[in-house]
C-alpha positions in Angstrom: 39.2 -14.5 0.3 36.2 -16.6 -0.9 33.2 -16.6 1.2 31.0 -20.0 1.1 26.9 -20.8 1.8 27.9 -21.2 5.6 28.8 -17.9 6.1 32.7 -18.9 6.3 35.2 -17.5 4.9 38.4 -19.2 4.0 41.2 -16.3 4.2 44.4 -17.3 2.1 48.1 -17.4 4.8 50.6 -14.5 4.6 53.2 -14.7 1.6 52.3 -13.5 -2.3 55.9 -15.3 -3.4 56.6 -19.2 -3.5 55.0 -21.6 -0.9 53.5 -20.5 2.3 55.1 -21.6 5.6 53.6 -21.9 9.2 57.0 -21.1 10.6 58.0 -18.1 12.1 55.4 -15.8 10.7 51.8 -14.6 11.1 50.3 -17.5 9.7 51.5 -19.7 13.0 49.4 -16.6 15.0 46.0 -16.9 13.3 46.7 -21.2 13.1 46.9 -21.4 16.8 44.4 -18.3 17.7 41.7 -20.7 19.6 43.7 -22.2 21.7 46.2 -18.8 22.8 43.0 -17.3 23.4 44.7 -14.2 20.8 41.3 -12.1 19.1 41.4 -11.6 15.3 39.3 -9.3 13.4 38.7 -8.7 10.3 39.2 -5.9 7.5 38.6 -5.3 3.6 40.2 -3.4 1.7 39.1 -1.8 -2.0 41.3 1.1 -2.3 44.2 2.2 -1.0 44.1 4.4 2.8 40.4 2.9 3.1 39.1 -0.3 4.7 35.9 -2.0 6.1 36.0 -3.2 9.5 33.8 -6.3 9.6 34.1 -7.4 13.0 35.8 -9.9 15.1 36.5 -13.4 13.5 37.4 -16.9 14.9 39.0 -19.9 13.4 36.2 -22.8 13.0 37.7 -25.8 11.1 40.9 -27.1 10.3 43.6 -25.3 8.2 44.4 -27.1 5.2 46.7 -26.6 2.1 46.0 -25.8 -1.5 47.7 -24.8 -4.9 47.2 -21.5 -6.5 49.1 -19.4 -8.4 51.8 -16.5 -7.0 52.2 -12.9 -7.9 54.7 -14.0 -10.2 52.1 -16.7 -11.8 54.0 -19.7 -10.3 52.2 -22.5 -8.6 53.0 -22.5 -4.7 51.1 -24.2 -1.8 49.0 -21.9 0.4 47.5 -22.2 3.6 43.5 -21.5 4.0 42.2 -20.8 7.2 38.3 -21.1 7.6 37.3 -18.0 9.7 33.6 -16.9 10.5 32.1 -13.6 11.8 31.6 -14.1 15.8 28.6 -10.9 15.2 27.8 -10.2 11.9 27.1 -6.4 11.1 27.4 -3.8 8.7 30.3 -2.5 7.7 32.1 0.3 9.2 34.1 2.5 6.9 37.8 3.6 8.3 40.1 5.7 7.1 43.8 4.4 7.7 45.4 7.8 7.8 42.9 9.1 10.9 44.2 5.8 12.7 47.8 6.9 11.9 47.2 10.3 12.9 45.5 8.9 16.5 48.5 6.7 17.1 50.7 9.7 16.4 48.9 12.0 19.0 48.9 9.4 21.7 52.3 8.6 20.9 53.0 12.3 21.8 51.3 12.3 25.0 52.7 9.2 26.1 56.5 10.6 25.8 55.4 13.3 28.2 55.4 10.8 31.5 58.7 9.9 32.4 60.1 6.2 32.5 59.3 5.5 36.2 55.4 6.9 35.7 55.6 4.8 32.1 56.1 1.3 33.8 53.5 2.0 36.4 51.4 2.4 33.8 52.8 -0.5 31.7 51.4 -2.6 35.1 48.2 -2.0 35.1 47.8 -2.7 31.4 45.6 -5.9 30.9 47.2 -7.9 27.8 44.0 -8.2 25.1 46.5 -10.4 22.4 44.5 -9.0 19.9 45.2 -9.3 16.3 43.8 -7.8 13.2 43.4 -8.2 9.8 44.7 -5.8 6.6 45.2 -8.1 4.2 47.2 -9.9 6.5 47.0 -10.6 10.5 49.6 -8.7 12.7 49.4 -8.4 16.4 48.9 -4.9 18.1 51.6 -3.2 19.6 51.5 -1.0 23.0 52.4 2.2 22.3 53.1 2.3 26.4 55.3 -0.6 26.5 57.1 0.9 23.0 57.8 4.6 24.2 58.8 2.9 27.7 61.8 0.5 26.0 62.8 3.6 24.1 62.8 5.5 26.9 64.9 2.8 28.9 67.5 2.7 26.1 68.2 6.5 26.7 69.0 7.0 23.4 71.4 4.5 22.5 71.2 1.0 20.3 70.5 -1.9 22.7 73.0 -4.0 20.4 75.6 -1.9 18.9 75.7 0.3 22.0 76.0 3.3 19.8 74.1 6.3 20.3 70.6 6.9 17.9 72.0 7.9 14.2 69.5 10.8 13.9 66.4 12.7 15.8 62.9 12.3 15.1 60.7 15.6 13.8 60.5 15.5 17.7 63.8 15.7 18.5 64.0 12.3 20.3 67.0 10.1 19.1 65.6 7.4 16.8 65.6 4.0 18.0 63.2 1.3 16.6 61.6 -1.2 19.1 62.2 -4.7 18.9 60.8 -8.2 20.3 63.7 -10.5 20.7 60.7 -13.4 20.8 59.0 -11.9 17.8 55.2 -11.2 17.9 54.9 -13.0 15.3 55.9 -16.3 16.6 54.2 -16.0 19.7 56.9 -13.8 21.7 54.6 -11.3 24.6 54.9 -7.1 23.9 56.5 -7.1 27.2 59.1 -5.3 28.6 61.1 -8.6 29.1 60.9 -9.3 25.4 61.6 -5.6 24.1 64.7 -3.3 23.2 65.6 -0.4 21.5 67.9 -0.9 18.3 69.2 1.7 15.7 67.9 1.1 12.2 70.8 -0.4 10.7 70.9 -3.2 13.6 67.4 -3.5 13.5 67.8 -4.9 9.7 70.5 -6.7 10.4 68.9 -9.1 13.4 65.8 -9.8 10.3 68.2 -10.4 7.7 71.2 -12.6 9.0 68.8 -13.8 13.2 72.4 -14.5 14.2 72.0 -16.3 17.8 75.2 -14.0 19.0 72.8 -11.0 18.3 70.1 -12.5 20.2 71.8 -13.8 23.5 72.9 -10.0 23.5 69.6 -8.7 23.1 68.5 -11.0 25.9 71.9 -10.2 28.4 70.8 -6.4 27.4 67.3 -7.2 29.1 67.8 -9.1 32.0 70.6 -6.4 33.0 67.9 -3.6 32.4 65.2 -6.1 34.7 68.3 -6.7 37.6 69.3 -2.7 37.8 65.6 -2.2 38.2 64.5 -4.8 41.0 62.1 -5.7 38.8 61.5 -9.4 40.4 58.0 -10.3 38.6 59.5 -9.8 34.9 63.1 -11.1 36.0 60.7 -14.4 36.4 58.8 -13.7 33.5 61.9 -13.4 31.4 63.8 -16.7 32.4 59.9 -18.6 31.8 60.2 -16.7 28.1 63.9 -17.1 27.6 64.4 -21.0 29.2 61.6 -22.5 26.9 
């Protein structure tokens, strides 16, 4: 990531291997930033468990295309994206392994509630969109709205309707949460958008996106919306779902 005499800095798309895409990934998140409203910020990292949180950064001129070698020393076509500090101001050092360690404690408490005082919760949550940056831009999940489809599932695979494979260190089955609308193109971390799938279905809906799989998912979530009366996200999943 090069920085030029105006203070902007033109951060190189997701993708090390071939040419980058727009498509599908988190490069169509950070293109279309300004006008979702979605927050990016940025971080540097020098060695590995340690970055620099710089501060929050927003898109200020067109993306454009350029030619620079892969990992494998090919020439592909990358996307650049001119970014600028909002608030420029010294670096703050963070360790990656306390923010692992905080997500894992609130993680912990949040299982204590059970799934009726989860989605009260899950209501009154206001939706930030915000994105960061670690060598690449990713949305932020809810752990809320995670432990809560989890929770929902009762410990069995929203698509193969088999129960977890294993338990967590916890003892809770494991189940992985997944946005049928991915984050990454756009989809809300929403209840109407998330379910709880084993491993080994979780792979295969990223490997083979087979539209049986997904018209499952979805026929899994609207059933989960009905039993509940949920009437706000029934209408928020048929806006998400009919698009």
């Amino acid at each position: 990531m090069m920085m030029t005499d105006h203070g902007i800095l033109n951060y190189t798309g997701m993708g090390t291997v071939g040419d980058q895409t727009l498509e599908g990934n988190q490069n169509i998140t950070l293109a279309t930033s300004k006008e979702s409203g979605i927050h990016v910020y940025l971080f540097e990292s020098y060695q590995d468990n340690q970055y620099y949180f710089d501060g929050e950064v927003e898109l200020v001129g067109d993306v454009y295309t350029t030619n620079e070698l892969d990992q494998n020393q090919n020439m592909r076509t990358v996307f650049k994206f001119p970014l600028r500090l909002k608030n420029p101001n010294s670096k703050l050092l963070i360790d990656i392994q306390d923010v692992k360690n905080s997500e894992k404690e609130k993680r912990k408490s949040i299982r204590k509630f059970s799934q009726k005082e989860m989605k009260e919760k899950i209501k009154s949550i206001v939706s930030s969109g915000s994105s960061r940056e670690v060598k690449a831009i990713y949305r932020e999940r809810n752990s809320m709205i995670s432990e809560y489809t989890k929770k929902r599932a009762n410990g069995v695979c929203d698509l193969c309707g088999k129960p977890a494979p294993f338990k967590d260190k916890n003892g809770n089955p494991y189940l992985e949460e997944h946005h049928v609308v991915t984050l990454a193109s756009g989809g809300p971390d929403k209840i109407y958008n998330t379910v709880a799938i084993c491993p080994n279905c979780h792979r295969r809906i990223h490997v083979l996106n087979r539209k049986s799989d997904i018209d499952k998912l979805q026929k899994v979530i609207l059933k989960y919306l009905l039993d509940d009366h949920d009437i706000e996200n029934i209408e928020n999943f048929k806006k998400l779902f009919s698009k």
